[in-house]
N, CA, C and O atoms as a GROMACS GRO file, in nm:
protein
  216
    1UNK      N    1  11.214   0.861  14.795
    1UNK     CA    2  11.286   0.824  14.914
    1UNK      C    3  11.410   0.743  14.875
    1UNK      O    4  11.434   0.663  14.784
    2UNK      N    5  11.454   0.776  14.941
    2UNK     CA    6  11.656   0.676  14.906
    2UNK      C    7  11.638   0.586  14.932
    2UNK      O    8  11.534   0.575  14.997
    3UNK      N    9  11.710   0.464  14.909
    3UNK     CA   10  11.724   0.340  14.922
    3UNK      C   11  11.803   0.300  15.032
    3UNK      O   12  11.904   0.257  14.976
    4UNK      N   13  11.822   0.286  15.163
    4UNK     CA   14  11.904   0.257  15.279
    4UNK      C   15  12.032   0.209  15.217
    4UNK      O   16  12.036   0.146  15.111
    5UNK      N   17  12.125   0.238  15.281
    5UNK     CA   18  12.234   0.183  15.251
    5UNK      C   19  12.339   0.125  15.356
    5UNK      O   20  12.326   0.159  15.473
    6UNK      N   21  12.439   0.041  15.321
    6UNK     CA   22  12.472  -0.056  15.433
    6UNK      C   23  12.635  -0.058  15.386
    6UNK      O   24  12.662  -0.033  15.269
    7UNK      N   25  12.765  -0.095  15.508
    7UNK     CA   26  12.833  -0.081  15.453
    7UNK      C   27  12.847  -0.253  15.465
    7UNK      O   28  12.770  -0.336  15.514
    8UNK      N   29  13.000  -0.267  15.387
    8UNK     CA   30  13.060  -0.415  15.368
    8UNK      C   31  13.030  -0.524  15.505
    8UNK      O   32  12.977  -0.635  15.505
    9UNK      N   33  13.073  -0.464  15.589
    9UNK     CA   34  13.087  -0.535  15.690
    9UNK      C   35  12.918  -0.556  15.761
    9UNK      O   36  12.883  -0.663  15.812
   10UNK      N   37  12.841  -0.453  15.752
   10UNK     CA   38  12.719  -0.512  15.800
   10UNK      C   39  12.639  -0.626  15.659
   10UNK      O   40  12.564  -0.717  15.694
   11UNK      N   41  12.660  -0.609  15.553
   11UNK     CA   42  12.636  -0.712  15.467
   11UNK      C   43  12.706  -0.814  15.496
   11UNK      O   44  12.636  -0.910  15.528
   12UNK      N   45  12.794  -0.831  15.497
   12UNK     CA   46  12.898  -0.920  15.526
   12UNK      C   47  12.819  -1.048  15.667
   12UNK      O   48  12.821  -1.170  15.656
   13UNK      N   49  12.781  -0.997  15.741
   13UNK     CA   50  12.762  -1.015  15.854
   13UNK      C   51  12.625  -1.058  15.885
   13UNK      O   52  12.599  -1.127  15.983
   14UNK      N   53  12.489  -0.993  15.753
   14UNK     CA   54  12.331  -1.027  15.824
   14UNK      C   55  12.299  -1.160  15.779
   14UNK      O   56  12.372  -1.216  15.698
   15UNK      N   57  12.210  -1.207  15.820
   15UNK     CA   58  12.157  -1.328  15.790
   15UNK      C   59  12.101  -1.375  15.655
   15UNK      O   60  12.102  -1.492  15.618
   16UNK      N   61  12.034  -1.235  15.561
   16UNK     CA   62  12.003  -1.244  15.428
   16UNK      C   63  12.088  -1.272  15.345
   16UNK      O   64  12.046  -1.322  15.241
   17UNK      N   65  12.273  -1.244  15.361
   17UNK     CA   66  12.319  -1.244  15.299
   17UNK      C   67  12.457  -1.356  15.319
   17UNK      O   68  12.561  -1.375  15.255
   18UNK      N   69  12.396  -1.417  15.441
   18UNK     CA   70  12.512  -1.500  15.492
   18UNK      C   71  12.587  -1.620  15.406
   18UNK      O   72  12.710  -1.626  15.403
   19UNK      N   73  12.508  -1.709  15.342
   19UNK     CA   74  12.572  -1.791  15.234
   19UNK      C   75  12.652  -1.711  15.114
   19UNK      O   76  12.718  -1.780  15.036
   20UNK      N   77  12.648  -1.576  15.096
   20UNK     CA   78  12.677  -1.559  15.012
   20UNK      C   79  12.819  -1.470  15.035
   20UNK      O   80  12.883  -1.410  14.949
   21UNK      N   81  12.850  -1.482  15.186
   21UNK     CA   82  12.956  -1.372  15.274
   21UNK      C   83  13.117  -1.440  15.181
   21UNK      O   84  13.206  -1.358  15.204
   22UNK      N   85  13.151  -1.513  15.125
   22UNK     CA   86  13.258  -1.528  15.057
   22UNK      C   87  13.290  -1.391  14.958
   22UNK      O   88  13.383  -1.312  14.949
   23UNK      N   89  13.133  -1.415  14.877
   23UNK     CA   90  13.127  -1.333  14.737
   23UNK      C   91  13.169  -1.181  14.802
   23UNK      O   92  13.268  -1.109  14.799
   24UNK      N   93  13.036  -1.178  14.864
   24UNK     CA   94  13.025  -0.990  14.955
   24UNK      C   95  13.194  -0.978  14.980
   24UNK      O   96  13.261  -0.900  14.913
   25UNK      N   97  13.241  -1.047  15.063
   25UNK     CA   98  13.362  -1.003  15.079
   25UNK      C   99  13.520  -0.985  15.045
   25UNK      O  100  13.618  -0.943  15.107
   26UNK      N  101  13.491  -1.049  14.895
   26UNK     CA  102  13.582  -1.029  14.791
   26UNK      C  103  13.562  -0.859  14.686
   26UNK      O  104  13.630  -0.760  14.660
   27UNK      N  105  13.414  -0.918  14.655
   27UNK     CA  106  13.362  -0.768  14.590
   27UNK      C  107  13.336  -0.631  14.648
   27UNK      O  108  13.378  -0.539  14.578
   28UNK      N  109  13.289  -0.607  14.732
   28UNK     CA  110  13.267  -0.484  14.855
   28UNK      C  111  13.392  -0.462  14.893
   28UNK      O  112  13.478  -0.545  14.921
   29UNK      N  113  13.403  -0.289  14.891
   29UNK     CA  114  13.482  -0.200  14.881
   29UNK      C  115  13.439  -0.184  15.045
   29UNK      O  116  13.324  -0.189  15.089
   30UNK      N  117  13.527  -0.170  15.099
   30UNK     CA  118  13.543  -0.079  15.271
   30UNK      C  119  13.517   0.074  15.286
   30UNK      O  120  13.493   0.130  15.393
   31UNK      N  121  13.526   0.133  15.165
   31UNK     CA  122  13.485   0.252  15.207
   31UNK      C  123  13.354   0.336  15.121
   31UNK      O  124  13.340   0.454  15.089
   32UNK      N  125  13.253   0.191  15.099
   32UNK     CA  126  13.154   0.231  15.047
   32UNK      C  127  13.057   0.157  15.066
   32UNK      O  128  13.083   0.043  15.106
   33UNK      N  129  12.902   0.198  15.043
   33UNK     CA  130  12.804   0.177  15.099
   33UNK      C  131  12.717   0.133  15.009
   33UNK      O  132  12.697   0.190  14.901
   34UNK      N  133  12.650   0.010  15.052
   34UNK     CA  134  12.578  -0.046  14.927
   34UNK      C  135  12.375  -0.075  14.940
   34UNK      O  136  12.322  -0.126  15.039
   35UNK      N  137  12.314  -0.038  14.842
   35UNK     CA  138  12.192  -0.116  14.863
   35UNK      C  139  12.153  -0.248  14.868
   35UNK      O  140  12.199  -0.324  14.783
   36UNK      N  141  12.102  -0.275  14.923
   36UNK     CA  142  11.999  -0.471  14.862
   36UNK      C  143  12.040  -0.462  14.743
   36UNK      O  144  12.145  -0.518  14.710
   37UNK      N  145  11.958  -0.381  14.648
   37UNK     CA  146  11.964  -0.439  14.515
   37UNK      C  147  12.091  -0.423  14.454
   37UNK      O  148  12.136  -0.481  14.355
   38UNK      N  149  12.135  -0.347  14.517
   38UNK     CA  150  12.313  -0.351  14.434
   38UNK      C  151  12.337  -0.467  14.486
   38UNK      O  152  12.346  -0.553  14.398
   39UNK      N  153  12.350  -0.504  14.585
   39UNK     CA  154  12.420  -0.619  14.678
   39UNK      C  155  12.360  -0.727  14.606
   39UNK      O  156  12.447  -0.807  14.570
   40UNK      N  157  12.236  -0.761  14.568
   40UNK     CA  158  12.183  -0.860  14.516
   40UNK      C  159  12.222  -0.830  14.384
   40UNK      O  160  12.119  -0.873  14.331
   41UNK      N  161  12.297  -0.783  14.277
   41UNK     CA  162  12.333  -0.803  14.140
   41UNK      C  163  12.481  -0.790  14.161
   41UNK      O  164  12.546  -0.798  14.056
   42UNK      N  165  12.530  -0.777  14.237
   42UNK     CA  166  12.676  -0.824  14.296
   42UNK      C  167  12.714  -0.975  14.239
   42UNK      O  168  12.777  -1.033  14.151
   43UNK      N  169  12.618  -0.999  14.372
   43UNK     CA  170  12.598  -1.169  14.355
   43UNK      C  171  12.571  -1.249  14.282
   43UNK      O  172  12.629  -1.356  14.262
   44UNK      N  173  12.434  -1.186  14.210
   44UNK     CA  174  12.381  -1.259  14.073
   44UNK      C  175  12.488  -1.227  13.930
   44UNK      O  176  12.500  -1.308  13.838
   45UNK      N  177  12.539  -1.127  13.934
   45UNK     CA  178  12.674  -1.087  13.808
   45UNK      C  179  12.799  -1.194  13.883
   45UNK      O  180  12.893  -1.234  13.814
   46UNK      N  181  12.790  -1.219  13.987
   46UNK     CA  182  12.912  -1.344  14.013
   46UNK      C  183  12.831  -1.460  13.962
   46UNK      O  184  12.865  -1.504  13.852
   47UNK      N  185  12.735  -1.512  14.022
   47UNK     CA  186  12.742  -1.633  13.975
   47UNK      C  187  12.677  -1.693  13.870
   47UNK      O  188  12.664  -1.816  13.860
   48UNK      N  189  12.615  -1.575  13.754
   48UNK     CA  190  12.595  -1.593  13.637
   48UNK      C  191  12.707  -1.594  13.514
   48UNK      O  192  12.696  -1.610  13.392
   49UNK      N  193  12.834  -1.567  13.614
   49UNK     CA  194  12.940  -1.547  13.502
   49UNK      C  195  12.961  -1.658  13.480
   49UNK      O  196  13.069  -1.649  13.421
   50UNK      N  197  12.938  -1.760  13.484
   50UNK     CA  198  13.019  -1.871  13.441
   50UNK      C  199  12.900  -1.925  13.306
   50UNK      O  200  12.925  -1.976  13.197
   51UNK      N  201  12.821  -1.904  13.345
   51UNK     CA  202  12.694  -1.933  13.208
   51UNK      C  203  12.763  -1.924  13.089
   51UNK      O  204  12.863  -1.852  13.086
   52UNK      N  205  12.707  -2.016  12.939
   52UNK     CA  206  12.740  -1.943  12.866
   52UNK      C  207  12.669  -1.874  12.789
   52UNK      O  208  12.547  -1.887  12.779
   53UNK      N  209  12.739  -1.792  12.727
   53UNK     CA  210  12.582  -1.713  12.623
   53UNK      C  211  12.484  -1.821  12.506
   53UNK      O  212  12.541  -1.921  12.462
   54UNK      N  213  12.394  -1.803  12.480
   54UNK     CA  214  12.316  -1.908  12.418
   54UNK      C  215  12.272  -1.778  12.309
   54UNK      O  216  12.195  -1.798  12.216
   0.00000   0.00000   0.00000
């Protein structure tokens, strides 16, 4: 079964993802459609970038 998919603006917009609506809406493309788990390594590849490698 496929994984639902959602565009920018309804991520942008739900409650799961609301603290994080800065990130979503710099990275998310308008004319494409994303899963949770993409959407959630979006986020986690933003704000692990600043780490450093060990």
């Amino acid at each position: 079964m496929a994984e639902t998919k959602f565009s920018k603006s309804q991520l942008c917009t739900c409650e799961r993802f609301a603290r994080y609506r800065d990130i979503l809406s710099a990275f998310l493309k308008e004319d494409k459609s994303y899963g949770i788990a993409e959407t959630e390594k979006i986020i986690n590849d933003f704000l692990g970038s600043g780490k450093e490698e060990k």
